[in-house]
N, C-alpha and C positions, 0 to 999 in steps of 0.2 A: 495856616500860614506856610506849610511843608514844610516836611521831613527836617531839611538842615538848619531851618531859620527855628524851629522849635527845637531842636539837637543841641542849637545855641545859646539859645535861650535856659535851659534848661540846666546848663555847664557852669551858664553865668550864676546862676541863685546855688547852685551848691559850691562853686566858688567860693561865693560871700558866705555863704553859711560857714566852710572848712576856716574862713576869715577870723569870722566872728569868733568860733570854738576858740581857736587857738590865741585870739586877745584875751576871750574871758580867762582862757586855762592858766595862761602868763601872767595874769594881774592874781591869780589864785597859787602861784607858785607850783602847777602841776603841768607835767610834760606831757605833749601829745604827741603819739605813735602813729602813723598811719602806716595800716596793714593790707598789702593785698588781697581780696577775696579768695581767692583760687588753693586752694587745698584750708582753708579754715576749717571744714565739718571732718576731715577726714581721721583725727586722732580724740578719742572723749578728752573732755576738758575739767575731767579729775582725776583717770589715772594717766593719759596721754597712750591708751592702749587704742588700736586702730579698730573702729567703728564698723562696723556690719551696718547695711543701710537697706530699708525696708518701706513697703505702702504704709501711708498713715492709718493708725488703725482706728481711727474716727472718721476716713475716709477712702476705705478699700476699693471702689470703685473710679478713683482718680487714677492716672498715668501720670509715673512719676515714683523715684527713692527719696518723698519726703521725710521719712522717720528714719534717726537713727538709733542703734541700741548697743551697748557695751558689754563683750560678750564676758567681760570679765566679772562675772556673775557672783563670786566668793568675795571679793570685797568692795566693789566699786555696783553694778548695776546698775549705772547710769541709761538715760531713754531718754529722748524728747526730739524736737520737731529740729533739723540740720540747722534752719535760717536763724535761729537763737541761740 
């Protein structure tokens, strides 16, 4: 259909979707946040210590700082994949 009429399309269902969330959340008395993506992976998200980012090591042959890891090693050692 191109580019922009799919780009449209596409705006529209997660519109409705961001809709939706936000009536269910209100009828359940919780508040919703919307967070920019852009710096989310950069601090671990148990000590808030700043992430060292690495190949995944279930797939060292991809391109790409999927993994991230927390170099704060004595109490925290948190790991895992940036997009979770």
């Amino acid at each position: 259909m191109g580019r922009s009429l799919n780009t449209r399309l596409s705006q529209q269902v997660r519109g409705k979707i961001v809709d939706r969330m936000r009536h269910l959340a209100a009828e359940a008395g919780v508040a919703v946040v919307t967070v920019p993506a852009r710096n989310t992976s950069k601090h671990c998200p148990q000590c808030l210590t700043p992430l060292r980012h690495c190949k995944a090591p279930d797939k060292p042959t991809v391109a790409g700082w999927k993994w991230a890891i927390c170099p704060n090693t004595g109490s925290c050692g948190w790991q895992g994949d940036r997009d979770q």
